[in-house]
C-alpha angles and dihedrals in degrees: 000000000000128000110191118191133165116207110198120233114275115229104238140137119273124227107176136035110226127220125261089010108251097227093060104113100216109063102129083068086044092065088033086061104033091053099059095057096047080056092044088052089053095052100045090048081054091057095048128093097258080227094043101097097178097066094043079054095043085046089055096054102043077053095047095056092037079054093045095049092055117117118264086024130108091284102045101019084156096066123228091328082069093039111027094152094062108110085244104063093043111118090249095071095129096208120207126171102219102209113196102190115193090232106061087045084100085070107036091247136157137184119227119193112204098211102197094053097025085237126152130207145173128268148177135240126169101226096206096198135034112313098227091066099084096057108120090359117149110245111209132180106207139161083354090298125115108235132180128197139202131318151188097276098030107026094166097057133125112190137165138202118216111199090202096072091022085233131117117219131193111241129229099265137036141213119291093201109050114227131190107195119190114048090007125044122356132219147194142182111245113181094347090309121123111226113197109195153185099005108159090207094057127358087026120223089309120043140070132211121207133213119182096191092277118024116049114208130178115224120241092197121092141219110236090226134029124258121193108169107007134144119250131202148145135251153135083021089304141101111229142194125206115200121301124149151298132222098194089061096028084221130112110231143189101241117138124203139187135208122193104174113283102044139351124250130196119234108207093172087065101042110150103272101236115057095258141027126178144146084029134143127234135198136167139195129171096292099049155307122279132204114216118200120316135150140328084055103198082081116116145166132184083339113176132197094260096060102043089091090073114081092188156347122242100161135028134165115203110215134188119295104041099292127118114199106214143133133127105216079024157040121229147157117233127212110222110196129105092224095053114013107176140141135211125218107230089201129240128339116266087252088068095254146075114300101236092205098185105187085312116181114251121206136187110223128162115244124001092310105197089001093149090139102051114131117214 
């Protein structure tokens, strides 16, 4: 079952500007963008003399002003109604969201959902380590790059996912901090910064670790309440928590907290408006943040008959428009409006069966990126 709730923005003071700025409203563009010149980047440092630094510097900048020129970034902060004339902002942009669940990692598959016609295929990723290892792994898009972090069975790993070669490869090092995401801790990217928070086996209920793509730090600072199994996101230039759960009162809560760079506050004119709220998703554009699902699950809002087949949800990906695209069992779009709130089902998985979407990751590509198993 679905809970859908908009909190307004808070008037505050706002210490740091977030990148790209979240109220930007094209930042689905924005990944689509950022993401080919990460890969551009890639490619052209391939090319180089490893000893040649003048073409890993020339590769940095070209990167650097492909990057800039984004929509929603320093040199197009507006979005595509600034720079219309960017490639990404032209009407062909053929959008997909790419979902790696954890699940299907066995098999190599891939779900590829085809955004103008609703449509979902089958695709193909090498999943260069152990499957397993990307259960309750925090998935992060940062600096254009496609990261994921920890997990119940490797809670030490640091793996990416190039969409070039359609493969994820461990890297090289590996967290210093564990971290179990899902169930357990939750995470977020905040200007352009993976937090990794409230893991009991290693931050505790209250802190955050950070990894930038390259340094690892541990917060000092600390939640003022715990938060097992909360929901992350941010929005309005700030990170922010919905609910979860405290051990030291063995109870789930409402409360909402928000980070913006130096401490967290709680927010108790926007407490979540029902006593408790966990294993939820969250998700947030420029007019608000909305909570999807979550326990106790006799909680329901606008709920029509054709949504009443999805128990919860576990992923989402919010895309331009107003829609959200989520489920678990299932796959649904999700209207996100207070005045019509509504999903619809988009029907069973390619492979004949639910989905079982357990906190997959859920990624905007243009054209059918890795789609090596469509049927025409």
């Amino acid at each position: 079952m679905k809970l859908f709730v908009t909190f307004g923005a808070v008037a505050a003071l706002e210490l740091i500007p977030v990148t790209p700025p979240p109220t930007c409203p094209d930042l689905d563009k924005n990944e689509i963008c950022s993401s080919a010149c990460a890969q551009e980047l890639n490619n052209c440092k391939e090319e180089c003399d490893p000893e040649n630094i003048t073409c890993s510097t020339r590769c940095d900048a070209e990167a650097l002003d492909c990057t800039t020129a984004c929509p929603c970034n320093s040199g197009c902060p507006g979005g595509c109604d600034q720079c219309s004339d960017h490639p990404t902002c032209e009407s062909g942009l053929d959008e997909y969201i790419m979902i790696l669940n954890p699940y299907s990692a066995p098999y190599g598959d891939v779900f590829l959902v085809e955004l103008a016609k609703d449509e979902v295929h089958l695709g193909s990723v090498n999943y260069n380590l152990n499957f397993y290892d990307m259960e309750d792994s925090c998935y992060a898009f940062m600096k254009g790059e496609h990261w994921f972090l920890g997990g119940y069975y490797n809670p030490h790993m640091i793996a990416k996912l190039s969409l070039d070669s359609c493969s994820i490869w461990p890297e090289q090092n590996v967290l210093e901090v564990t971290h179990i995401d899902g169930v357990w801790g939750s995470c977020a990217v905040y200007n352009d910064v993976t937090h990794m928070c409230f893991d009991e086996e290693s931050t505790g209920f209250t802190k955050c670790q950070t990894f930038d793509g390259e340094k690892q730090a541990l917060l000092d600072v600390e939640s003022n309440e715990e938060h097992d199994w909360a929901a992350m996101t941010v929005y309005s230039n700030k990170m922010w928590v919905v609910g979860g759960c405290s051990e030291t009162t063995n109870r789930c809560h409402n409360f909402v907290e928000s980070y913006d760079g130096r401490e967290w506050s709680l927010d108790p004119a926007h407490n979540f408006p029902v006593p408790e709220i966990s294993g939820h998703v969250l998700v947030a554009d420029a007019r608000g943040m909305y909570s999807l699902s979550g326990r106790p699950f006799n909680l329901s809002q606008n709920m029509s008959d054709a949504q009443a087949g999805a128990t919860y949800f576990t992923s989402a990906k919010m895309v331009d428009g107003g829609y959200a695209y989520g489920g678990e069992d299932t796959l649904e779009k999700i209207t996100l409006s207070e005045e019509n709130f509504d999903s619809v089902n988009l029907g069973e998985s390619p492979l004949g069966d639910v989905y079982d979407l357990y906190y997959a990751a859920m990624i905007l590509v243009d054209g059918p990126v890795c789609g090596s198993g469509f049927l025409f």
